[in-house]
The first five atom37 places (N, CA, C, CB, O) and aatype in JSON, in Angstrom:
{
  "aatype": [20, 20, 20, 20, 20, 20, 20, 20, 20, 20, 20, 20, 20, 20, 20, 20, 20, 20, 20, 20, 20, 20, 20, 20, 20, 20, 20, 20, 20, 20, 20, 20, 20, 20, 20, 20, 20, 20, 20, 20, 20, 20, 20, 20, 20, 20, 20, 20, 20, 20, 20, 20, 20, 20, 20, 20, 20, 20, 20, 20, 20, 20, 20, 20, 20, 20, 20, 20, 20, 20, 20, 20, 20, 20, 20, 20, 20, 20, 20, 20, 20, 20, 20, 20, 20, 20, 20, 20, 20, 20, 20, 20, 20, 20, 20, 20, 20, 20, 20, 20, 20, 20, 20, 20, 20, 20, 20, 20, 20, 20, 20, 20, 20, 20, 20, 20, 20, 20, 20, 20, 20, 20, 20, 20, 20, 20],
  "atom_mask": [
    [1, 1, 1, 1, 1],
    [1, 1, 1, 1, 1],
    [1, 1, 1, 1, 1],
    [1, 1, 1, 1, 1],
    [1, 1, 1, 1, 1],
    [1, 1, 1, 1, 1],
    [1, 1, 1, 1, 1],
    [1, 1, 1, 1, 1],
    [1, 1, 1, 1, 1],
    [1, 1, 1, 1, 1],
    [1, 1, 1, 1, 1],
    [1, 1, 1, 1, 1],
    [1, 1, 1, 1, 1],
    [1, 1, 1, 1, 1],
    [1, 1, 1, 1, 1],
    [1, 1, 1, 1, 1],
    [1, 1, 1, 1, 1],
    [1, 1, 1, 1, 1],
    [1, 1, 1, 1, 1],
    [1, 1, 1, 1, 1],
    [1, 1, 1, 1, 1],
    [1, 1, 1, 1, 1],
    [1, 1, 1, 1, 1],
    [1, 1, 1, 1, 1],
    [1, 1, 1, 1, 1],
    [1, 1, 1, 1, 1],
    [1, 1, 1, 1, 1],
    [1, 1, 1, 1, 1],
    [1, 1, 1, 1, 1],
    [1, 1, 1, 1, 1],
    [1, 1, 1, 1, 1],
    [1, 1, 1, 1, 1],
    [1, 1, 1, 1, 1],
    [1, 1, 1, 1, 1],
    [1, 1, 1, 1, 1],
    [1, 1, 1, 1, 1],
    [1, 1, 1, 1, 1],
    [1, 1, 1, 1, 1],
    [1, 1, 1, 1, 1],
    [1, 1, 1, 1, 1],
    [1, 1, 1, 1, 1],
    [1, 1, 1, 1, 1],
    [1, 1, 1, 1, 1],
    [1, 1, 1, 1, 1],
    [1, 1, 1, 1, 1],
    [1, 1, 1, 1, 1],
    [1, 1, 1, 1, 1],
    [1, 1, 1, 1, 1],
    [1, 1, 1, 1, 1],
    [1, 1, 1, 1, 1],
    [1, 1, 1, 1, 1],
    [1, 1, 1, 1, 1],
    [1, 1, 1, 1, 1],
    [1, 1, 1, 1, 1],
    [1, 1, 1, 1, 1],
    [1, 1, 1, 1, 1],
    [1, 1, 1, 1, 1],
    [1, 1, 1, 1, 1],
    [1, 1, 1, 1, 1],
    [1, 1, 1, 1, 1],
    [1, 1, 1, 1, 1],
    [1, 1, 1, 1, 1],
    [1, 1, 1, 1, 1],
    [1, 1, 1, 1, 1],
    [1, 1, 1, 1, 1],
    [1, 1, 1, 1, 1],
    [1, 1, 1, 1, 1],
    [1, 1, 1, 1, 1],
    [1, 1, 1, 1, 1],
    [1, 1, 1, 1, 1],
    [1, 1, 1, 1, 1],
    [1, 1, 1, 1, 1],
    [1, 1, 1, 1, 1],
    [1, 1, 1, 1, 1],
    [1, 1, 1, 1, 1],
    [1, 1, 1, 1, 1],
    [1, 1, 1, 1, 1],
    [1, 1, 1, 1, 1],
    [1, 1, 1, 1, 1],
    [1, 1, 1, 1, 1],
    [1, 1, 1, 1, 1],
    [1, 1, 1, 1, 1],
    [1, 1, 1, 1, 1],
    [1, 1, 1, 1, 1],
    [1, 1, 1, 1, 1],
    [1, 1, 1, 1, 1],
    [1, 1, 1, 1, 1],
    [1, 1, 1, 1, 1],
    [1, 1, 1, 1, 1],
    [1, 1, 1, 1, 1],
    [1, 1, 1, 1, 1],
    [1, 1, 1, 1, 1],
    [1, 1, 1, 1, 1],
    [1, 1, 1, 1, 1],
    [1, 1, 1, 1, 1],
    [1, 1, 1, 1, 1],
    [1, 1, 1, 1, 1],
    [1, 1, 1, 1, 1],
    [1, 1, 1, 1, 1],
    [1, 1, 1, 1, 1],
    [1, 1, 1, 1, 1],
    [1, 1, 1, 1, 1],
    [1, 1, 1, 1, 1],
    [1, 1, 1, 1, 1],
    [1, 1, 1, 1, 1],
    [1, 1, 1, 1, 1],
    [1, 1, 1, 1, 1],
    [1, 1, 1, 1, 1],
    [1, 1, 1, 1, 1],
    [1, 1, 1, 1, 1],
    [1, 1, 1, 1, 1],
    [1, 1, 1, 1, 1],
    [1, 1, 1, 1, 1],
    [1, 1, 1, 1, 1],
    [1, 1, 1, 1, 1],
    [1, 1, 1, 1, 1],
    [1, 1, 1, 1, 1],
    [1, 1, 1, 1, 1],
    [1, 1, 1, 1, 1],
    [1, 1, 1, 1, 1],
    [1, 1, 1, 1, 1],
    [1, 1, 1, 1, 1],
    [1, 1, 1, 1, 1],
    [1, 1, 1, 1, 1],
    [1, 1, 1, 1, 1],
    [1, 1, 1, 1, 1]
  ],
  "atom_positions": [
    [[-4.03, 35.1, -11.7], [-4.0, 33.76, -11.14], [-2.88, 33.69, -10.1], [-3.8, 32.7, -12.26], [-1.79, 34.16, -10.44]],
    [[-2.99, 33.2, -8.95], [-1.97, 32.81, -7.97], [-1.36, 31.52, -8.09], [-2.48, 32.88, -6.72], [-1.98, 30.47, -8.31]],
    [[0.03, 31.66, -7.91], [0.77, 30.25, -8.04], [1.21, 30.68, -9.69], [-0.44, 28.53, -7.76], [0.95, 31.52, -10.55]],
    [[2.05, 29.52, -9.47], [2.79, 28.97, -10.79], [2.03, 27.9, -11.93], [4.07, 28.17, -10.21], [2.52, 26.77, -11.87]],
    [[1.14, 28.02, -12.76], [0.72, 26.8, -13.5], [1.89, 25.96, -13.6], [0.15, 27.1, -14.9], [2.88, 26.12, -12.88]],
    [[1.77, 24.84, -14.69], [2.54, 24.11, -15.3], [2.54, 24.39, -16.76], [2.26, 22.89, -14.97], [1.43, 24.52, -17.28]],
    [[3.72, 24.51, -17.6], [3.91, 24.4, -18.74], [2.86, 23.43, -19.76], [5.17, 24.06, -18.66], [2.06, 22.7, -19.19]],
    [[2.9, 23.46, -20.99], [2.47, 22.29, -21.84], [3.71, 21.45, -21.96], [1.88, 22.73, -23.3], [3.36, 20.28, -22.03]],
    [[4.89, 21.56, -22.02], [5.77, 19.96, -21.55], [5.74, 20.1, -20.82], [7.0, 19.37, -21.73], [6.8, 19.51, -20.57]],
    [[5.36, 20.51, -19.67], [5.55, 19.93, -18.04], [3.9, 18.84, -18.1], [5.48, 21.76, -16.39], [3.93, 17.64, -17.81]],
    [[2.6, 19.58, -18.55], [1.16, 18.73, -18.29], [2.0, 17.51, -19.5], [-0.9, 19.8, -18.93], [1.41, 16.44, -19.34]],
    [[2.86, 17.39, -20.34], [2.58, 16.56, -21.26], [3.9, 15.44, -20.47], [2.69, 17.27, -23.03], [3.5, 14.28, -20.34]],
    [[4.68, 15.57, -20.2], [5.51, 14.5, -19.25], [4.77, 14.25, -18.37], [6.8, 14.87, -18.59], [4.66, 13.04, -18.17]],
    [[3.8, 15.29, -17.33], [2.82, 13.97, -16.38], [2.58, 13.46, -17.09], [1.55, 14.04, -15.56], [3.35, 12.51, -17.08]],
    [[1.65, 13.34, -18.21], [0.8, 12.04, -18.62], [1.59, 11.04, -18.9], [-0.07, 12.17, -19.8], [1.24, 9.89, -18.62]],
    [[3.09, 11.37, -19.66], [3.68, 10.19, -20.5], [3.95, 9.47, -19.29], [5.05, 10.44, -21.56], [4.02, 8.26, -19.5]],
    [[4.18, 9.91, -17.71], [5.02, 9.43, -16.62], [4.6, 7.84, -16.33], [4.79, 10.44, -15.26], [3.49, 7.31, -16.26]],
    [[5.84, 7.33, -16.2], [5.34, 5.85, -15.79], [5.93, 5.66, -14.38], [5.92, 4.56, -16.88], [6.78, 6.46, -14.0]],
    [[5.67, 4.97, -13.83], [6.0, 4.07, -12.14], [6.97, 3.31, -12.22], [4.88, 3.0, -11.49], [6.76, 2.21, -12.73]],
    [[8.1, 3.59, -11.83], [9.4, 2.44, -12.11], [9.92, 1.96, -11.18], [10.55, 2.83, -12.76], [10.91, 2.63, -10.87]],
    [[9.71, 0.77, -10.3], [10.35, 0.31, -8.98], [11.72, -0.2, -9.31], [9.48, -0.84, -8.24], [11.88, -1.04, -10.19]],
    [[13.12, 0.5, -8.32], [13.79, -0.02, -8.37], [14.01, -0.61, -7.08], [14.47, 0.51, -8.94], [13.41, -0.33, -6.04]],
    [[15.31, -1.81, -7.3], [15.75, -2.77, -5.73], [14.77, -3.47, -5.31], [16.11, -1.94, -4.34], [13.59, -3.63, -5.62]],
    [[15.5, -3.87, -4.55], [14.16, -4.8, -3.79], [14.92, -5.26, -2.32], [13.58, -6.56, -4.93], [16.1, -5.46, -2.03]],
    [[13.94, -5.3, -1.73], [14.09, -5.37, 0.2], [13.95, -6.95, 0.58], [12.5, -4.38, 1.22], [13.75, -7.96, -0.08]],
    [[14.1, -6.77, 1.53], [14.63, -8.01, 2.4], [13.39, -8.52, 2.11], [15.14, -7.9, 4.11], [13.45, -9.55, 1.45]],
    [[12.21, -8.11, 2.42], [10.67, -8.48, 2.07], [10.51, -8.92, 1.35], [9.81, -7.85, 1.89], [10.01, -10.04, 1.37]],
    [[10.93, -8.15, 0.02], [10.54, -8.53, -1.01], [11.1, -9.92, -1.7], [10.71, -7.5, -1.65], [10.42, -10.66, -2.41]],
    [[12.34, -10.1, -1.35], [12.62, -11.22, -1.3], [12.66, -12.59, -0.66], [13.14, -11.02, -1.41], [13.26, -13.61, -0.99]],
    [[11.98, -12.36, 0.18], [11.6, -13.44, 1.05], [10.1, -13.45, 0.57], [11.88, -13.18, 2.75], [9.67, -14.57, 0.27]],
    [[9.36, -12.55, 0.46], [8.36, -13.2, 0.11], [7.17, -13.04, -1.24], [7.89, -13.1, 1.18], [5.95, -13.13, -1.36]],
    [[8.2, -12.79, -2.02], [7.92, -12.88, -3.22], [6.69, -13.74, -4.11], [8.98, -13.18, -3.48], [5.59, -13.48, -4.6]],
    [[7.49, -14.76, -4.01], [6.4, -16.18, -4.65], [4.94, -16.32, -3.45], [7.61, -18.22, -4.53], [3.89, -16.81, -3.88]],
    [[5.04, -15.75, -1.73], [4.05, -15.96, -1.55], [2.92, -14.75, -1.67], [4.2, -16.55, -0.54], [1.85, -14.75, -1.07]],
    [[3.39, -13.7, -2.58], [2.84, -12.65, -2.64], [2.21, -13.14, -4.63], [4.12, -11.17, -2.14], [1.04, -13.32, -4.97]],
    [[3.02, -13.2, -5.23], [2.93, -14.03, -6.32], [1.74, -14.93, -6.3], [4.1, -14.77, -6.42], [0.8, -14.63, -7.04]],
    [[1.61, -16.48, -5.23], [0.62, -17.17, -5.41], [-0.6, -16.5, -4.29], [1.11, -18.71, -5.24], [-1.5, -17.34, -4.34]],
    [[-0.77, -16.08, -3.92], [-1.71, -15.51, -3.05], [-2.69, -14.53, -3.64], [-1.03, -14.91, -2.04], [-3.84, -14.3, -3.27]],
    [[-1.59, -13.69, -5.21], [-2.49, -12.93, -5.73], [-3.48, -13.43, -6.97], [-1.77, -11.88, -6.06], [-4.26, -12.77, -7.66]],
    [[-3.23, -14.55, -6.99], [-3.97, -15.42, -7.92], [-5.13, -15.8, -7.4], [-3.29, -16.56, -8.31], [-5.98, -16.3, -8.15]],
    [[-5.38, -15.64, -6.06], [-6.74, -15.95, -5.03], [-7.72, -15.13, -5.14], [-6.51, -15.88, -3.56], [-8.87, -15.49, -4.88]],
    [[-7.4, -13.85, -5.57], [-8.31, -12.38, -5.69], [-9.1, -12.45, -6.54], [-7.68, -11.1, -6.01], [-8.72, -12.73, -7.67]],
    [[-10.62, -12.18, -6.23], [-11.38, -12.42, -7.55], [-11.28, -11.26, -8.17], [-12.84, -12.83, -7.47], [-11.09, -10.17, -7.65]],
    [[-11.41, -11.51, -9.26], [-10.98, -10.18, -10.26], [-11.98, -8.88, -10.07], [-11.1, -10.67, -12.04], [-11.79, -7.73, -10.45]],
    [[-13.06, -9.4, -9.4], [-14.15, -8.77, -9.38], [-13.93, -7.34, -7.93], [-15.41, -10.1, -9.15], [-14.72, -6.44, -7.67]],
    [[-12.36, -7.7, -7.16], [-12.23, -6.72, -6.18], [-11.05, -5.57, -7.01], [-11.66, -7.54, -4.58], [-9.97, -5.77, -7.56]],
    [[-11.8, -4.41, -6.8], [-10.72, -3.51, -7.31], [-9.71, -3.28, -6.39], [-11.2, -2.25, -7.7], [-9.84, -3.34, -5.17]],
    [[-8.32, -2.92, -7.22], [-7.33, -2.87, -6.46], [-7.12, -2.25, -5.31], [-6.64, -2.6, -6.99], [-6.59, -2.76, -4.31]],
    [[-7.63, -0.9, -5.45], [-7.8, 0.0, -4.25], [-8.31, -0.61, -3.07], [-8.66, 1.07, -4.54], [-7.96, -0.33, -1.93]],
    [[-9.02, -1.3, -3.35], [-9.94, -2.07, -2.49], [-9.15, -2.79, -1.31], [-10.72, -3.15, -3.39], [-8.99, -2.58, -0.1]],
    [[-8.84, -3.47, -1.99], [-7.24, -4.24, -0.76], [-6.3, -2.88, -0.25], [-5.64, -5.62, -2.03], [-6.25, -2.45, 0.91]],
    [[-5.84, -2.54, -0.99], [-5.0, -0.98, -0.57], [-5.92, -0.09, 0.58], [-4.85, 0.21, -2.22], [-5.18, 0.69, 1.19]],
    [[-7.09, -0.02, 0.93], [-7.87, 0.66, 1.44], [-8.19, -0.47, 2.81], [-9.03, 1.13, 0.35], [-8.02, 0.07, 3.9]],
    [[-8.49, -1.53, 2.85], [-7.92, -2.91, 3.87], [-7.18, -2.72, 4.6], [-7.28, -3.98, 3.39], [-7.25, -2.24, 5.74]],
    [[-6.03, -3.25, 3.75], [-4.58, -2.79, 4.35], [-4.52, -1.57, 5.0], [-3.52, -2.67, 3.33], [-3.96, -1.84, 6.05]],
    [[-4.82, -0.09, 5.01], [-4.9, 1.08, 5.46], [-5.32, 0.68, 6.76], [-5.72, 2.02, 4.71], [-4.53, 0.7, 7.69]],
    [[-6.95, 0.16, 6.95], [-7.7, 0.05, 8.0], [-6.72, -0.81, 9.14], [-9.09, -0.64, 7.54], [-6.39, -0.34, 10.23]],
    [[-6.35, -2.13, 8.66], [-5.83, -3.03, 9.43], [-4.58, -2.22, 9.94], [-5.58, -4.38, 8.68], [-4.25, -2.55, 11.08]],
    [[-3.85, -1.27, 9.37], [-3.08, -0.21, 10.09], [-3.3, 0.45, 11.19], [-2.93, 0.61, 9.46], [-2.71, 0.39, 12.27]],
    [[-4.02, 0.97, 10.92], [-4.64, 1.89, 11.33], [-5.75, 1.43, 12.88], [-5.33, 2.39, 9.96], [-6.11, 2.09, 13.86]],
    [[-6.02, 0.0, 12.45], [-6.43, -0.62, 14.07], [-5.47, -1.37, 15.13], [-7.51, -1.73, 13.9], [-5.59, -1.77, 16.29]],
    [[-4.32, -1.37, 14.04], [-3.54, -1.38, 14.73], [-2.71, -0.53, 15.75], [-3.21, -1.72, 14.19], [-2.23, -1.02, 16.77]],
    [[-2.56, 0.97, 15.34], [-2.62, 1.86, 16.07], [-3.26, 2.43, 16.98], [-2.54, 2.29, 15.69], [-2.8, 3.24, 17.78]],
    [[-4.69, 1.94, 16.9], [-5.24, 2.6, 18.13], [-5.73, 1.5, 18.99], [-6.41, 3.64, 17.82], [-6.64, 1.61, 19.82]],
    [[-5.01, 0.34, 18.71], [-5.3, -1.06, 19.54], [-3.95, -0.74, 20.24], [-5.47, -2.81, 18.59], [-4.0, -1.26, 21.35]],
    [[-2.86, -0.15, 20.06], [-1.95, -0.3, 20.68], [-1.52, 1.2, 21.45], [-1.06, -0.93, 19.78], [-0.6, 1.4, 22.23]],
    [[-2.48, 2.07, 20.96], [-2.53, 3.29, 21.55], [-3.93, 3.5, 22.91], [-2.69, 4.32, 20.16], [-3.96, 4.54, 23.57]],
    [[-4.91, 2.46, 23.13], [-5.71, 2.04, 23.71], [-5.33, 1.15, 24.83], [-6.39, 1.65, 22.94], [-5.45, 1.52, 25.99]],
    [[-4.83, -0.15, 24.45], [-4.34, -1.06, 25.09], [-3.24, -1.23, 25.56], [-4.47, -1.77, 24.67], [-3.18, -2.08, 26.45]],
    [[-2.28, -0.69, 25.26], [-0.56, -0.46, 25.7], [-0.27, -1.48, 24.86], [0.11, -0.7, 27.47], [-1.08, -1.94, 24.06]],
    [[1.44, -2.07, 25.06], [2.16, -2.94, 23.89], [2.46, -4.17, 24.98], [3.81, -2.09, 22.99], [3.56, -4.65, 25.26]],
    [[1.11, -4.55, 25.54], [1.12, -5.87, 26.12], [1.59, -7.21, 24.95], [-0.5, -6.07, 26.74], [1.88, -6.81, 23.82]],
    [[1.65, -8.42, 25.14], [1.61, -9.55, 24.68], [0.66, -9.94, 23.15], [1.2, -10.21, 25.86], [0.85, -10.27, 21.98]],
    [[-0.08, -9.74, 23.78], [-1.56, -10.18, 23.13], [-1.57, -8.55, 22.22], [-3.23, -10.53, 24.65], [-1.73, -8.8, 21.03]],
    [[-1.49, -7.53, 22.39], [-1.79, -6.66, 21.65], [-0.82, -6.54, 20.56], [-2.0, -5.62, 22.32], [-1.07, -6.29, 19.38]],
    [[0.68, -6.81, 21.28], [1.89, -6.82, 20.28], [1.69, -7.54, 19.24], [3.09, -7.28, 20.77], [1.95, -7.13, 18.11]],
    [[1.19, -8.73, 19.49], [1.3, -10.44, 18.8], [-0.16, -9.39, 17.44], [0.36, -12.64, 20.54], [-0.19, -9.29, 16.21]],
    [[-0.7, -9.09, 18.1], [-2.01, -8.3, 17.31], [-1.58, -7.35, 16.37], [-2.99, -7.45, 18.29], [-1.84, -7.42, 15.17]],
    [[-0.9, -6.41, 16.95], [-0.2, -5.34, 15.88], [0.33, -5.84, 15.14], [0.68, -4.42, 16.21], [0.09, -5.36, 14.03]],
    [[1.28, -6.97, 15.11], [2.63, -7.34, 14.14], [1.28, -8.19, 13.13], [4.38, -8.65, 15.09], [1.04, -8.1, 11.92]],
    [[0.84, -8.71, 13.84], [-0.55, -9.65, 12.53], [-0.95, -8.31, 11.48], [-2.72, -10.35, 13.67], [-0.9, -8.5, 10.26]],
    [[-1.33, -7.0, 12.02], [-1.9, -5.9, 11.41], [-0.99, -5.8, 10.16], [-1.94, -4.59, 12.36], [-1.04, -5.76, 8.93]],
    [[0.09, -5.77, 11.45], [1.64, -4.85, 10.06], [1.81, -5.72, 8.69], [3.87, -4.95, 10.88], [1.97, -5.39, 7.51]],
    [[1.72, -6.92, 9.32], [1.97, -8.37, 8.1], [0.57, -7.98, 7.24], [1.87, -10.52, 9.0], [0.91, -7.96, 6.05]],
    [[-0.37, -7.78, 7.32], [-1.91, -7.78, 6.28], [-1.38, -6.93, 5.98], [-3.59, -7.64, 6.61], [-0.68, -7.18, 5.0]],
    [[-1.28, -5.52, 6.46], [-1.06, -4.51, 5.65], [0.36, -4.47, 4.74], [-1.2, -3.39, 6.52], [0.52, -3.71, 3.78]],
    [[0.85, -4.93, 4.98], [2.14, -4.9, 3.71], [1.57, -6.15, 3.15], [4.12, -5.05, 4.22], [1.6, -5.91, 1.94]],
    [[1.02, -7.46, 3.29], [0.4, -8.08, 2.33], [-0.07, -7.22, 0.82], [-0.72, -8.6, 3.09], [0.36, -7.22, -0.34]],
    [[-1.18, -6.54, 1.54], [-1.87, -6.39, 0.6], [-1.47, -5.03, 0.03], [-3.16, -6.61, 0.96], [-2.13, -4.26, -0.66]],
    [[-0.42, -4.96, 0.44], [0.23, -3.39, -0.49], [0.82, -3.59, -1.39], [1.22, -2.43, 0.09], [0.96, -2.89, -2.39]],
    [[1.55, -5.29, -0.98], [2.21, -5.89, -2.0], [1.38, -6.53, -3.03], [3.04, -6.77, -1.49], [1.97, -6.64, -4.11]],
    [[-0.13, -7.1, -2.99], [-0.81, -7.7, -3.59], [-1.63, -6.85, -4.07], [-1.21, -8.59, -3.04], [-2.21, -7.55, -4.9]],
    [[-2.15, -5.67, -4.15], [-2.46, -4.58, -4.64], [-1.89, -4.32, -5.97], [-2.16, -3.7, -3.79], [-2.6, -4.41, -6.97]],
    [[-0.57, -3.97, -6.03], [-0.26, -3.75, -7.87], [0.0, -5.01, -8.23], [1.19, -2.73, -8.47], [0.45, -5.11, -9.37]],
    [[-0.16, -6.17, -7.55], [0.31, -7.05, -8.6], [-1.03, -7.47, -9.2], [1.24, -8.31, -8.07], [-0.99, -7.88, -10.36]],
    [[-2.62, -7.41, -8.37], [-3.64, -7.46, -9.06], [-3.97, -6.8, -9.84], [-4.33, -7.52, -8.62], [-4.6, -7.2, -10.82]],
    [[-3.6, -5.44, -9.62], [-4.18, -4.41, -11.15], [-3.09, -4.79, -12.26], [-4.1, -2.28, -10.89], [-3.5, -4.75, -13.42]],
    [[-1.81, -5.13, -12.08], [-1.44, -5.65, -13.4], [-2.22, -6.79, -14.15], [-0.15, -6.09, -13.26], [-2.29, -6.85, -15.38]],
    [[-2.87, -7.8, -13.18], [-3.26, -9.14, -13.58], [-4.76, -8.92, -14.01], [-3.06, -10.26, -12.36], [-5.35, -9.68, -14.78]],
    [[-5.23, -7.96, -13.5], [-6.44, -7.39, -13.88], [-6.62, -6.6, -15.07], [-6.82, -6.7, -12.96], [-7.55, -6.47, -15.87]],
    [[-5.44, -6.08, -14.98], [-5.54, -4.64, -16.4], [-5.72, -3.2, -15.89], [-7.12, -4.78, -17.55], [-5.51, -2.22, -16.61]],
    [[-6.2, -3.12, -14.34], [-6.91, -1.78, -13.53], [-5.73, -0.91, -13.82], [-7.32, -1.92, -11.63], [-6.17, 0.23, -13.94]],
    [[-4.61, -0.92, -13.96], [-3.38, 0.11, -13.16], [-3.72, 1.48, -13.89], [-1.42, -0.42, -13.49], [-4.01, 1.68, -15.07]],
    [[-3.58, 2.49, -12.66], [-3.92, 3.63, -13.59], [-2.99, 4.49, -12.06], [-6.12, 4.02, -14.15], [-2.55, 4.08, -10.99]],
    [[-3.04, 5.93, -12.81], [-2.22, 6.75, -12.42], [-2.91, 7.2, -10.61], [-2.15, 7.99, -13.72], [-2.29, 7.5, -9.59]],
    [[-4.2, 7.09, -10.84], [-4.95, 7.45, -10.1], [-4.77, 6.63, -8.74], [-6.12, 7.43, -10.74], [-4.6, 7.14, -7.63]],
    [[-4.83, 5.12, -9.04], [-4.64, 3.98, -8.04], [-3.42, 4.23, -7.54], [-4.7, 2.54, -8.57], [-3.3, 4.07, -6.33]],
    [[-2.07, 4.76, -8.43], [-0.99, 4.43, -7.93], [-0.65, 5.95, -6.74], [0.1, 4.06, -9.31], [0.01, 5.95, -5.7]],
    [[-1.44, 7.2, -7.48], [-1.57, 7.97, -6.09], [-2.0, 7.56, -4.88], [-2.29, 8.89, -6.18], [-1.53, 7.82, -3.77]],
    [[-3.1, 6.77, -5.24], [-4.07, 6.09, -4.03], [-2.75, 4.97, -2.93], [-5.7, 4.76, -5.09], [-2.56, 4.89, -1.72]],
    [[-2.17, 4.36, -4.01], [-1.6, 3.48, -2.85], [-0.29, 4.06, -2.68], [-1.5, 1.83, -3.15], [0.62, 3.3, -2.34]],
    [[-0.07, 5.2, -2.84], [1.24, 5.67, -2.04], [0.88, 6.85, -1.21], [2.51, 6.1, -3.03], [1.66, 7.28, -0.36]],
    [[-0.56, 7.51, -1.48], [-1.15, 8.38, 0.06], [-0.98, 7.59, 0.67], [-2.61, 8.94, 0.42], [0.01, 7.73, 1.39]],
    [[-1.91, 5.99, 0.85], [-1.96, 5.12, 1.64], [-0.54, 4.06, 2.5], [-2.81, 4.52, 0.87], [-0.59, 3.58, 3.63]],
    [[0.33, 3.99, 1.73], [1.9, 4.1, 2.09], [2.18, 4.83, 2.96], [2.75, 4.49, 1.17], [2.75, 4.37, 3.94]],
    [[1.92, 5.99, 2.92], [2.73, 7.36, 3.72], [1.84, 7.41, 4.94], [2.72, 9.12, 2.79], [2.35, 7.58, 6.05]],
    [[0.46, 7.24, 4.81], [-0.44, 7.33, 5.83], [0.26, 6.09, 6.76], [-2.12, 7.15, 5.28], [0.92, 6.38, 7.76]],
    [[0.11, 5.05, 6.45], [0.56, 3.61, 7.24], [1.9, 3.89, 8.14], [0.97, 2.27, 6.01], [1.95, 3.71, 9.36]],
    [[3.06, 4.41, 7.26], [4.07, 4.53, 7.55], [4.53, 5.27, 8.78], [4.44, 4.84, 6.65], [5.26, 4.94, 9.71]],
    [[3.59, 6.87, 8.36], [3.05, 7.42, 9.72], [2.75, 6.6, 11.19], [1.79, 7.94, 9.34], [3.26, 7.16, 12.17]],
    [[2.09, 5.54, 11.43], [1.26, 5.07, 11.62], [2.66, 4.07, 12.68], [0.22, 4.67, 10.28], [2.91, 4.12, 13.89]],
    [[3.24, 3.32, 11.62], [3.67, 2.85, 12.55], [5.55, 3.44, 13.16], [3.38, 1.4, 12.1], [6.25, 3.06, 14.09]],
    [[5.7, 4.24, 12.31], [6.58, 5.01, 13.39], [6.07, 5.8, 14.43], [7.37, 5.87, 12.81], [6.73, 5.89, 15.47]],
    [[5.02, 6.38, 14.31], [4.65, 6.89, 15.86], [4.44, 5.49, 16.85], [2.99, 7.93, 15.85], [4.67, 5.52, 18.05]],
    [[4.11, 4.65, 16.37], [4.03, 3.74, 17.17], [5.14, 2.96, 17.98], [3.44, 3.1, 16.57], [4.93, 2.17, 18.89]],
    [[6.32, 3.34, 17.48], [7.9, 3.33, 17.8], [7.76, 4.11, 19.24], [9.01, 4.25, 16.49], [8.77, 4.35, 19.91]]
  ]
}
């Protein structure tokens, strides 16, 4: 076999592993409660990813609206609308799978590819 497997306590700490956010950002504190009541709007019936995968897109048109169009007025005013949905719903993303019950290990890979992808996204756009 090539490569290194993983141990049986190494496969048995992934599973026990939990997600632990520490601090919190200027964002997060400012907009907390409207991330809070906003996620109470979601019908339960959208899976979390679902918004997380949104948010991606609205990134992501934002980049090539501003890689297309240059960083005129109207496109700027456009991008920063993008940037705001997409951290919306990055933020409203785990707070629905908690409120839902969805959270799983799987989603939380999903929305931190999708993190890193975005992030990408808008530092090249710097």
């Amino acid at each position: 076999m090539v490569g290194t497997s993983l141990s049986k306590d190494q496969l048995n700490r992934l599973v026990e592993h939990k997600y632990h956010c520490e601090g919190e950002s200027i964002c997060d504190i400012l907009f907390k409660n409207f991330w809070r009541i906003s996620s109470l709007y979601i019908p339960t019936s959208i899976a979390p990813n679902t918004l997380t995968l949104i948010g991606l897109f609205a990134n992501v048109f934002a980049l090539c609206l501003l890689l297309s169009y240059g960083a005129g007025s109207v496109t700027s005013l456009v991008f920063v609308l993008c940037v705001f949905i997409y951290q919306t719903l990055d933020a409203l993303d785990g707070l629905h799978a908690r409120r839902t019950g969805s959270c799983s290990q799987l989603g939380e890979l999903f929305d931190h590819g999708c993190d890193t992808l975005a992030t990408c996204n808008v530092a090249f756009t710097l």
